[in-house]
C-alpha positions, 0 to 999 in steps of 0.5 A: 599283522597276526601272530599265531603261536608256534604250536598248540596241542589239540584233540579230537575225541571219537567216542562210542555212540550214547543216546539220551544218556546223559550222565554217561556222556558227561562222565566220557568228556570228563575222562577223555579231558583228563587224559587230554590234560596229561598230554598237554591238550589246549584244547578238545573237540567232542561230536554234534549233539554228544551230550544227550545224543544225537536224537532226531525224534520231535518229542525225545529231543525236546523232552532232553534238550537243555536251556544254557541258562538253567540249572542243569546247565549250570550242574555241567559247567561246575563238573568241568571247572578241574578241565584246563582245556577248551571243551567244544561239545555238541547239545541240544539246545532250547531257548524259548520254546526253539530247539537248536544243534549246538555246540558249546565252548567250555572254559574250565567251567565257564561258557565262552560261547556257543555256535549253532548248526546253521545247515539243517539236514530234512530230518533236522528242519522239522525238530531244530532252528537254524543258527544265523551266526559264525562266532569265532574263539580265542585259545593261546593266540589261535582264533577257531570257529566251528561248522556242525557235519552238515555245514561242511557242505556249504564252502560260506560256511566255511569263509565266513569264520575264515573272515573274521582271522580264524585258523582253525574250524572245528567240526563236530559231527554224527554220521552214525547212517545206515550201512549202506549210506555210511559206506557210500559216504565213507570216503566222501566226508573227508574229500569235501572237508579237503575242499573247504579247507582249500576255499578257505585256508583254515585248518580242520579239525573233527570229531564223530562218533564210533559203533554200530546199532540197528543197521547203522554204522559210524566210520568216522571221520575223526 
């Protein structure tokens, strides 16, 4: 028989948009989990891509992804070894050469896992690799897993975490589109999470970006 515990604090972090910054973005997971910490927060869900910034140009996103296994890694994990809650951020990853839309799962400095965007939008295919798998996570007693913006499209995506005893999916995404696009999309973002959370039972829990640049606009949802 499950056991879920009684309750547990979680937040989703809507930061302003930072592209290939990533220093700046470092500097708001810390300042935002500080604040998370004070309240209580187990655990706190950062946009796709937040690190470096969602960048979809070939060369700028190659040039900026960041190997989980190297040393600037490393640098970032030794940043957030004071954070008591579970961080889930969005990167751009690279291993061996391949490029992924990632988020990562952070323990007080140490990578519990990671999850990659299995759902690649045409924008998105000819820069990343689609992931293949679903991992799930463990946070006082509440198993989660997540789906990148985009996956939530797809009801399997969503039943295949469902599958393995989770609660609670997270979503990090970026939906900073051009204005008219943003505001056709504003209100239909939110109706096909609903959805997926009908299919699947799970709770959902997002996280996007906020602000305008260059004819674009970011609504949310968080």
């Amino acid at each position: 028989m499950n056991t879920y515990p009684a309750s547990i604090k979680v937040a989703g972090c809507q930061p302003i948009e930072s592209l290939g910054d990533a220093a700046r973005n470092t500097a708001a997971i810390l300042e935002f989990s500080k604040e998370a910490d004070l309240h209580g927060v187990a655990l706190i869900c950062f946009p796709e891509c937040f690190l470096q910034g969602y960048v979809v140009d070939p060369q700028k996103s190659r040039e900026l992804a960041i190997a989980l296994d190297g040393g600037e890694f490393a640098n970032l994990l030794s940043q957030l070894r004071a954070v008591h809650a579970v961080l889930i951020f969005g990167l751009i990853e690279i291993k061996e050469d391949a490029l992924y839309n990632t988020a990562v799962v952070v323990q007080q400095g140490k990578l519990l896992g990671a999850y990659r965007k299995t759902q690649l939008l045409p924008g998105e295919k000819s820069i990343f690799t689609p992931g293949r798998q679903f991992p799930t996570f463990t946070v006082e007693g509440l198993r989660f897993g997540i789906n990148i913006c985009y996956d939530t499209n797809f009801s399997q995506c969503a039943t295949s975490v469902a599958a393995q005893g989770a609660r609670l999916l997270l979503c990090p995404a970026n939906n900073m589109m051009k204005i008219a696009a943003a505001i056709e999309w504003k209100e239909k973002h939110n109706a096909i999470r609903a959805q997926r959370c009908r299919e699947s039972g799970l709770w959902l829990l997002s996280a996007d970006v906020t602000g305008e640049r260059k004819g674009r606009v970011s609504y949310g949802p968080t």
